[in-house]
C-alpha positions as CSV (number, residue, x, y, z in Angstrom):
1,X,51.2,78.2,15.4
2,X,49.6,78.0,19.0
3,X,46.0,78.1,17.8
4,X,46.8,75.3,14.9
5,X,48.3,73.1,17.6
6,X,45.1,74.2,19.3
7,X,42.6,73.0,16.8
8,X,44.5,69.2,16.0
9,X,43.9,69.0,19.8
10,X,40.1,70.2,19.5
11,X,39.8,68.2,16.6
12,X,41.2,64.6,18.1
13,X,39.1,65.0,21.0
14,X,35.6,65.7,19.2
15,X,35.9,63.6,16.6
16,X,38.2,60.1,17.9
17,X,39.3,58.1,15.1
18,X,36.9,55.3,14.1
19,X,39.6,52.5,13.7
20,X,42.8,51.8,13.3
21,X,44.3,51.7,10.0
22,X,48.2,50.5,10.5
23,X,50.8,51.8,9.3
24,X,49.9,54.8,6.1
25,X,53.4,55.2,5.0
26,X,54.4,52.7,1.8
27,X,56.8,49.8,2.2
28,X,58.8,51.5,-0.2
29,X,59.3,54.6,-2.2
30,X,57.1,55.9,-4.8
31,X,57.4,53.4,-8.2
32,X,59.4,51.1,-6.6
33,X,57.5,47.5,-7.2
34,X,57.9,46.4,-3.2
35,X,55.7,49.4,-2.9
36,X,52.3,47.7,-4.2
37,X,49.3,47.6,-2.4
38,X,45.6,46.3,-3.5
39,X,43.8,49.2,-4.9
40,X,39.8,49.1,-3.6
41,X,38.9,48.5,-7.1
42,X,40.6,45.2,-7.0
43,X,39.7,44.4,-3.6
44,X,35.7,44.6,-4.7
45,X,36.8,42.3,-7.8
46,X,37.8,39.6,-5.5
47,X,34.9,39.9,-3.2
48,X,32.8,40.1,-6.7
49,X,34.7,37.3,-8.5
50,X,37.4,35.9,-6.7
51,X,39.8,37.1,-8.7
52,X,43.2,37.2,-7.6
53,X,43.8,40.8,-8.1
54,X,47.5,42.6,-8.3
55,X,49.2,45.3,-6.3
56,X,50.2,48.9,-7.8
57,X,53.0,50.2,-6.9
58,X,52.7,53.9,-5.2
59,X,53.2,56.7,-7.2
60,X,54.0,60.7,-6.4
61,X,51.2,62.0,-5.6
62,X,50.7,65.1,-8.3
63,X,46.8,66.2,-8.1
64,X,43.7,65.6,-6.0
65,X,42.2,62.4,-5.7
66,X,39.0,61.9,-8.3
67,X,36.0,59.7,-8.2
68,X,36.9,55.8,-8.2
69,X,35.4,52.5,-9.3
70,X,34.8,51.1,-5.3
71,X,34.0,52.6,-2.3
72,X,34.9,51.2,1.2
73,X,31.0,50.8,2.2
74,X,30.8,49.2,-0.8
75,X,34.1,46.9,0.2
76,X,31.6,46.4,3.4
77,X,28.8,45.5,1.5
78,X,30.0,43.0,-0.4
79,X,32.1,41.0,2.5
80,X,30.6,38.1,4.1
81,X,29.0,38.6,7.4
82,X,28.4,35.7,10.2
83,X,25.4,33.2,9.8
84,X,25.5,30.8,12.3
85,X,22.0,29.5,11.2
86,X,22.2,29.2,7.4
87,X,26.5,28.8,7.3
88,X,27.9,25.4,6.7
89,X,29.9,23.3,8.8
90,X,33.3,21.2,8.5
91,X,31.3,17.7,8.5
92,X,28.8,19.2,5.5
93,X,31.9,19.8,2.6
94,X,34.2,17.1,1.4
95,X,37.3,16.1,3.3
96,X,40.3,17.6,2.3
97,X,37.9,20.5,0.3
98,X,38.5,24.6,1.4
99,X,35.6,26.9,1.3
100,X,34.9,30.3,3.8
101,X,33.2,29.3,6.8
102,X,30.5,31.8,7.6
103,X,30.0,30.4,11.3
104,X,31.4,30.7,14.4
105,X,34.6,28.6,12.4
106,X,35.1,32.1,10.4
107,X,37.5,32.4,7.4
108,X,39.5,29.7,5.8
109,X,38.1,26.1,6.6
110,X,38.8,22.4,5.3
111,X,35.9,19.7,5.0
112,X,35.8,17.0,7.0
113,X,32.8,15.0,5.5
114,X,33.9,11.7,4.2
115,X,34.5,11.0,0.1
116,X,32.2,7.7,-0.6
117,X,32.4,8.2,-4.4
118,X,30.6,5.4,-5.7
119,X,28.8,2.9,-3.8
120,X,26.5,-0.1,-5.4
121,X,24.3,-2.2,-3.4
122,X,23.3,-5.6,-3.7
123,X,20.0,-6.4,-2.7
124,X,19.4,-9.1,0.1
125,X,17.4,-10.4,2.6
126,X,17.4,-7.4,4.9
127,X,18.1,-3.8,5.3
128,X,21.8,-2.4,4.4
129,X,22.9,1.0,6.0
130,X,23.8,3.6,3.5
131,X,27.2,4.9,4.5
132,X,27.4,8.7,5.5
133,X,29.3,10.9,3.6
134,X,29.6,12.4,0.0
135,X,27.7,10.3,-2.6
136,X,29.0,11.0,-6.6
137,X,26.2,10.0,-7.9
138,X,27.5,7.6,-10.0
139,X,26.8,4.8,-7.5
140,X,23.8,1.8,-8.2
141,X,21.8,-0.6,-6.8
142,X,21.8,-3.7,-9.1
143,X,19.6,-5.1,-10.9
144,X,18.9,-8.8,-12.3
145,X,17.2,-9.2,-15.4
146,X,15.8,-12.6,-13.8
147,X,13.6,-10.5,-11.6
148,X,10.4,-10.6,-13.1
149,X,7.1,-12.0,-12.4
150,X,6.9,-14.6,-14.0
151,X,10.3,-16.1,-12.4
152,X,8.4,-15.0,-8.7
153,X,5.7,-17.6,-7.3
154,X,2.5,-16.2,-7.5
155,X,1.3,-14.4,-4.4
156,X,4.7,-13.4,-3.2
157,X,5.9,-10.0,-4.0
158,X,10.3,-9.3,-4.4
159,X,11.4,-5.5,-4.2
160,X,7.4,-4.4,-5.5
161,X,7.5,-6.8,-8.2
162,X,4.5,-9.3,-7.3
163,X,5.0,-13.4,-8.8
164,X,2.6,-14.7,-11.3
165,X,4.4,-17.8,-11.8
166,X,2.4,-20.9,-11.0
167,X,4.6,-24.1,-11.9
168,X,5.9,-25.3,-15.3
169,X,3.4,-25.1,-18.4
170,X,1.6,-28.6,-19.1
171,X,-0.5,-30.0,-21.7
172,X,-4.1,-30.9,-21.0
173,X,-3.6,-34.5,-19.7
174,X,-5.0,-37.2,-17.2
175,X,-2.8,-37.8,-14.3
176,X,0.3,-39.4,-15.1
177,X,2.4,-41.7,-12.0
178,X,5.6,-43.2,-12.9
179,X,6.6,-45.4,-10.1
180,X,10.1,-46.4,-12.0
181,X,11.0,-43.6,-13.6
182,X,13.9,-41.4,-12.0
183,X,12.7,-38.2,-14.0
184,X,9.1,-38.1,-13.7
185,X,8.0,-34.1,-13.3
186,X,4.9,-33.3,-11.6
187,X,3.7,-30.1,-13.2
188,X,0.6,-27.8,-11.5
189,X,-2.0,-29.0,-13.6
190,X,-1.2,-32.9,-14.5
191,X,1.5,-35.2,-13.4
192,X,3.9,-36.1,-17.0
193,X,6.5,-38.2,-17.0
194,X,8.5,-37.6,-20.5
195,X,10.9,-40.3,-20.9
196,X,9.3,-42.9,-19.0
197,X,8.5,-46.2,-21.0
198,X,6.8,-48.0,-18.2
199,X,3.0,-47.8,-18.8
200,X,1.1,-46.2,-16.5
201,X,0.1,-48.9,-13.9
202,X,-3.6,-49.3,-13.3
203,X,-4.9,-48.2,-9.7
204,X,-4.9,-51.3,-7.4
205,X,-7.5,-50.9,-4.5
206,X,-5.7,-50.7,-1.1
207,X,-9.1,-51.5,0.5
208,X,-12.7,-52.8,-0.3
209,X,-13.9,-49.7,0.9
210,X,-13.7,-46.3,-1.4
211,X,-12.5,-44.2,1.1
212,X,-10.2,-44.7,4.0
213,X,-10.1,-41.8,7.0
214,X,-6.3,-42.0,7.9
215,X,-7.3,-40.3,11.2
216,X,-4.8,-37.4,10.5
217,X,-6.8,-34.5,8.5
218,X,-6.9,-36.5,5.2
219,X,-8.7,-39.1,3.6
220,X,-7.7,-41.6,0.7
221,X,-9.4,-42.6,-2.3
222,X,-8.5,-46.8,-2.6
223,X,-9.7,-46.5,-6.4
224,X,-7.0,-43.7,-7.0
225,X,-4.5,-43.7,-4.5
226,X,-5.1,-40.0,-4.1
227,X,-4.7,-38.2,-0.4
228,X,-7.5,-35.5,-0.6
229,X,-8.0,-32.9,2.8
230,X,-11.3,-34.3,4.9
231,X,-12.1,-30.7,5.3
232,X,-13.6,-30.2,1.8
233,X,-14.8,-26.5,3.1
234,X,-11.2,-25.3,4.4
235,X,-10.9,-22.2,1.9
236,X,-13.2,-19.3,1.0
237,X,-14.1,-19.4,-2.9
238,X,-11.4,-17.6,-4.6
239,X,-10.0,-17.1,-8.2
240,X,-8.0,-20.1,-10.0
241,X,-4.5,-18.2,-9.4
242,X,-5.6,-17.6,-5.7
243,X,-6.8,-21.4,-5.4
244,X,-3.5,-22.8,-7.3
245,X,-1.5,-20.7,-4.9
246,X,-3.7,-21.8,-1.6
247,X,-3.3,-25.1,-2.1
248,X,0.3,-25.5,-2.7
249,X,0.6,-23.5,0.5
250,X,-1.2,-25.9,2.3
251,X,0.6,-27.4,5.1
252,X,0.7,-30.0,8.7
253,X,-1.0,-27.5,11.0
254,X,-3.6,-26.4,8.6
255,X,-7.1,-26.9,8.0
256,X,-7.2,-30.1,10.5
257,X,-4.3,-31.4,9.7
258,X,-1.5,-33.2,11.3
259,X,0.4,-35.8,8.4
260,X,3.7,-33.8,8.8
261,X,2.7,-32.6,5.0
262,X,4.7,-29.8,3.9
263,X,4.3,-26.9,1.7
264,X,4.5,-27.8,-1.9
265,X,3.2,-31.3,-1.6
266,X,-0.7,-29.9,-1.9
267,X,-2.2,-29.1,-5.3
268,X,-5.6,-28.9,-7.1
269,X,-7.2,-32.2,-8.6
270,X,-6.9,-32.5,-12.4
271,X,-10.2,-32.6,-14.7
272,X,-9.6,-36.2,-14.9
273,X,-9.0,-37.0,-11.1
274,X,-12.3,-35.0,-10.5
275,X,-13.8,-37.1,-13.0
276,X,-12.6,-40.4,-11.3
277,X,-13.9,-39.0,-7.8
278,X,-17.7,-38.0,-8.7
279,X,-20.2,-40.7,-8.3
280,X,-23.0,-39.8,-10.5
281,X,-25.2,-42.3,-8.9
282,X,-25.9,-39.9,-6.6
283,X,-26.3,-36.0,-6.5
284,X,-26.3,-32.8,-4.3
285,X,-23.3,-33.9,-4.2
286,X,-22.4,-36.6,-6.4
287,X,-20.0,-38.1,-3.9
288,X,-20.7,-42.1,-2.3
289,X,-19.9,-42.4,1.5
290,X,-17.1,-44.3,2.9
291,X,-17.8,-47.5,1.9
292,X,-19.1,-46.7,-1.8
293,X,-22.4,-48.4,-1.5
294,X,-24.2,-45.0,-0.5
295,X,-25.0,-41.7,-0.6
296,X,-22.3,-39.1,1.2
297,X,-23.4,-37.4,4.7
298,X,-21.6,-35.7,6.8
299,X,-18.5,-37.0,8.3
300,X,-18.4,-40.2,6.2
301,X,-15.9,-39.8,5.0
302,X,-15.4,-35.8,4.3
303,X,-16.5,-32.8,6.0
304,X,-18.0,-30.2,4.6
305,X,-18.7,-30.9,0.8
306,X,-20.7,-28.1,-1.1
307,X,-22.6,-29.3,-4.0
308,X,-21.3,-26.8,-5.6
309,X,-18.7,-25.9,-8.0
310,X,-15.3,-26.8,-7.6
311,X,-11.6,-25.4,-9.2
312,X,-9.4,-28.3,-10.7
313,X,-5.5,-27.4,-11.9
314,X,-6.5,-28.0,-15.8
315,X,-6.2,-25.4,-18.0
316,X,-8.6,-25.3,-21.2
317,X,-5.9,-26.4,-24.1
318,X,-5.6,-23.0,-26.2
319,X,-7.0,-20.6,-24.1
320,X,-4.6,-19.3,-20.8
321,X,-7.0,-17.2,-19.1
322,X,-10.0,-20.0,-19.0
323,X,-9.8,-23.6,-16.3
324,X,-11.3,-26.5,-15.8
325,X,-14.1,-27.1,-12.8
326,X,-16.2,-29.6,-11.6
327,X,-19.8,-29.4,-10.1
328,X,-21.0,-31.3,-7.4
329,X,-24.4,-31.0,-7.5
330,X,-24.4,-32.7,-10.5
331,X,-21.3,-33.7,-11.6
332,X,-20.7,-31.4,-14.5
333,X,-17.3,-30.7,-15.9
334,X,-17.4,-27.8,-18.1
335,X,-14.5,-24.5,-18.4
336,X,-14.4,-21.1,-17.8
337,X,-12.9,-17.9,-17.2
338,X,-9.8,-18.3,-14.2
339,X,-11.8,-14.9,-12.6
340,X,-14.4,-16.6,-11.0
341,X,-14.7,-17.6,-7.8
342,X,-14.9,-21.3,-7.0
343,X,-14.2,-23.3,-3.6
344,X,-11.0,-25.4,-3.2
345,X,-10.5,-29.3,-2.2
346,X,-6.6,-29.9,-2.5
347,X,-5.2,-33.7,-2.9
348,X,-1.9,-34.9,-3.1
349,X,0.1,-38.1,-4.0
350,X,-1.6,-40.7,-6.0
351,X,-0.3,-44.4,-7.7
């Protein structure tokens, strides 16, 4: 008996237990039910599968133990360890969801992040913040049908969607004034005034001279009534869409001049204006001066007229893609395809 005491004694201090593991005897005796304990085989199903598992109740030990289904290094294996760098945190899983934090919050955690569910966004004239949180991917940002290009003036781009509308369709006509009518409409390419039963009054000259310099950037035709720019050279030669779009754009402040015009009230001349201007008494250009008894020069009363072709706002009747232009070297009016490039002389009013 002393040399078995002995050797426990030897025994404890070579070989020091590795850890603790409680308490070995059962809660209760062998097959009663308040015995159970998790077997390892259903402790690796739950760190397999999550299943719940169920207890076993102790039974009389009658033979050696034999192989089983789960090891405890394989209990080890399969249990989470810490990862502070790749583990999530409280403020990256839903509020009010659980989940196993794998940081230094170990074990059982609740998500903080907020629930947006669904969110839709109007567009407007700025930026909106996107509220943080969970998103269920059920959320929009609305459309409207009405956003298209041709509901989007020409030049000026909504959301990547870029205009190509350039002012109510008109026929082919000569310019059109109204002067009683309440509900004349002045279209891009010709003035037309659809209920009106007045007849178009004939121009009455403001002045024995053709042209008078109203000292502010613009010059008037007396035989017309039109306002054209005095800078006849204000633009680069650009495509008819481009030249449509320049002139309406053209404003007090621009190109010399200072009327208190503002944008919208520009446009290009019709075919028929520009056939009212030319004087083909004269060429390179076919334009009198000021006082209509000569030839233009410089300054009386324009600046900067090119004998050279002209856009008007007409479009050839039939044929979309192909305008109207005027040349004023020699005065020729004659069509062709709205790609070319062409120099710009916007007007505005008229009688």
């Amino acid at each position: 008996m002393f040399y078995k005491k002995l050797n426990i004694i030897k025994a404890l201090i070579l070989f020091p237990p590795i850890a603790l593991a409680g308490s070995l005897d059962s809660p209760a005796p062998p097959g009663d039910p308040a015995s159970g304990m998790y077997p390892l085989s259903e402790i690796c199903s739950r760190l397999e599968t999550g299943a719940a598992g169920a207890k076993r109740s102790v039974i009389e030990v009658t033979s050696g133990p034999t192989s089983g289904g789960c090891t405890l290094n394989e209990v080890m294996e399969k249990a989470p360890v810490k990862d502070n760098a790749n583990g999530v945190q409280p403020s990256e899983v839903t509020a009010g969801k659980h989940y196993w934090g794998l940081t230094d919050n170990w074990g059982l955690q609740t998500g903080t992040m907020p629930n947006q569910g669904a969110i839709t966004l109007t567009p407007t004239t700025h930026d909106q913040p996107i509220a943080a949180g969970y998103h269920n991917g059920s959320g929009v940002v609305k459309g409207d049908p009405n956003l298209a290009p041709e509901n989007i003036r020409a030049g000026v781009t909504l959301f990547g969607i870029t205009g190509t509308y350039t002012g109510a369709p008109c026929p082919e006509c000569p310019a059109c004034e109204c002067p009683t009518c309440p509900t004349c409409q002045v279209c891009p390419t010709c003035q037309v005034c659809p209920t009106c039963s007045t007849p178009t009054p004939t121009p009455t000259p403001s002045s024995s001279n053709r042209y008078t310099d109203n000292g502010n950037g613009t010059v008037t035709d007396n035989r017309s009534g039109l306002i054209w720019l005095k800078n006849a050279n204000c633009f680069e030669r650009q495509n008819w869409e481009t030249a449509m779009q320049s002139a309406a754009n053209l404003a007090n402040g621009q190109c010399g001049l200072s009327d208190a015009s503002t944008s919208g009230m520009w446009r290009l001349p019709t075919k028929d204006e520009w056939k009212a201007m030319i004087d083909k008494n004269y060429s390179d250009p076919v334009l009198s001066n000021k006082a209509g008894t000569g030839h233009w020069t410089g300054g009386d009363a324009f600046w900067g007229v090119q004998a050279n072709v002209y856009w008007s706002s007409t479009t050839r009747a039939g044929s979309t893609g192909v305008a109207w232009y005027v040349n004023l070297d020699d005065g020729n009016v004659d069509n062709v395809d709205k790609t070319f490039t062409f120099y710009i002389w916007p007007v505005r009013g008229g009688y």
